[in-house]
N, C-alpha and C positions, 0 to 999 in steps of 0.2 A: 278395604276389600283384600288388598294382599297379605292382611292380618289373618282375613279368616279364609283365604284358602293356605296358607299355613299352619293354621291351628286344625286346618280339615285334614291335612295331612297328616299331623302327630294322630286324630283320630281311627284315619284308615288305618294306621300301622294298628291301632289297637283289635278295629275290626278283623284284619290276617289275622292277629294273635287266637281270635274267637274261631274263624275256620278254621287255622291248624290245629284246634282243640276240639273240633267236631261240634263247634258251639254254632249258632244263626251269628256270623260277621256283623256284628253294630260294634262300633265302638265309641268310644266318650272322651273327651277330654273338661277339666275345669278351669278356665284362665283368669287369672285374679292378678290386678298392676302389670299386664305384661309378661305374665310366668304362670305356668301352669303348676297347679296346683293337687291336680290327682288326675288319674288316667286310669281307664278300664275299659271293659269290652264284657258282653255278654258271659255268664254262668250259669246259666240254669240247668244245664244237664249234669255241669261239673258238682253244683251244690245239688241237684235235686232240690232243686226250688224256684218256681215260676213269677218269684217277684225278684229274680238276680239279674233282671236285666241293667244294661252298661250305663243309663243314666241315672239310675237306683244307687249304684255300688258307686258312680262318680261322686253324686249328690254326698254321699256318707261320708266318701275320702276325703271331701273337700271342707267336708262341717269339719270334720274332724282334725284337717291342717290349721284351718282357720279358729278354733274353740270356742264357734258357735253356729246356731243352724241354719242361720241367712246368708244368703248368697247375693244378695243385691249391690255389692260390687262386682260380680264374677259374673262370666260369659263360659254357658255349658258348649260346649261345639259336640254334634254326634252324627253320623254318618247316615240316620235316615230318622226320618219323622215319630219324634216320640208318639206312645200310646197312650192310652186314656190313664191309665195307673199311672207312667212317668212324667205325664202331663203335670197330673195332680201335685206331683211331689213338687217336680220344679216352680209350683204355684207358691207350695207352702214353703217353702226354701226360698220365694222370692224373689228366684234368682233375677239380676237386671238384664241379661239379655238369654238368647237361643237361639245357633245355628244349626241347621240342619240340611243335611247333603239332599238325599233321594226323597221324595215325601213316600206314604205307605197308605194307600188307597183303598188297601181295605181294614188297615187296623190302626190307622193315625188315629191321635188326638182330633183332627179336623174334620175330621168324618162324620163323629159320635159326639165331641163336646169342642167344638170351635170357642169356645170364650171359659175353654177349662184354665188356662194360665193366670197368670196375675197379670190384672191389667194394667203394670207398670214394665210388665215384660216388654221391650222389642224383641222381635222374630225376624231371623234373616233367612229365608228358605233359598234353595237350591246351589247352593254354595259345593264343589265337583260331584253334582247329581250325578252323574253318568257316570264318573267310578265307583261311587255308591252302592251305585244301582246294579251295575257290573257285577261289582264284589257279590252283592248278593242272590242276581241269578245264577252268576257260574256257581255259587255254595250250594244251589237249590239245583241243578242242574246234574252236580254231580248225585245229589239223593237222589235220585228218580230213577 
């Protein structure tokens, strides 16, 4: 547990990164042996592209440290409840675990495809929901 509220914290920082970019605050980390292995945060406004979000780009960095496309030693941590697309990936990526902070009630994975993961995945849910979740009303709070 004090594993993954430290790993949730390397996450938040990356979520900030995505607010002070004018991006929706998610952020990602990928931890493989104890060491993180790739960190990102939301880009889709920055690329102009709606599949940049921060467990998409973590997923890539991480195949890409590792020089291959499974993650099933590695534990994605990200700041709120992946969606059905970043579900999907972390399915086929295998990855062995998933924490996530805030869940997303209206556009989680759990919503729409509850057994979209691999079912070797564990899922740790609400792991600092509430700065999360924080993070992302005040980003939403300032749009409006």
């Amino acid at each position: 547990m004090a594993d993954d509220v430290f790993y949730m914290k390397q996450a938040l920082i990356e979520a900030q990164k995505a607010a002070d970019r004018g991006e929706v605050p998610v952020g990602a980390v990928v931890v493989c042996r104890d060491r993180i292995i790739a960190r990102s945060h939301n880009l889709t406004e920055t690329l102009n592209d709606v599949t940049a979000h921060a467990e998409m780009q973590a997923i890539t960095a991480a195949a890409n440290t590792l020089g291959g496309k499974y993650l099933n030693e590695c534990t994605l941590y990200v700041t709120v409840e992946p969606c059905v697309m970043c579900a999907g990936a972390i399915a086929w990526a295998q990855t062995g675990k998933l924490v996530f902070g805030a869940e997303d009630e209206k556009r989680g994975y759990q919503r729409y495809a509850p057994d979209a993961l691999h079912p070797k995945t564990v899922v740790v849910k609400g792991i600092l929901a509430d700065d999360c979740a924080q993070l992302m009303k005040g980003f939403f709070k300032k749009k409006r």
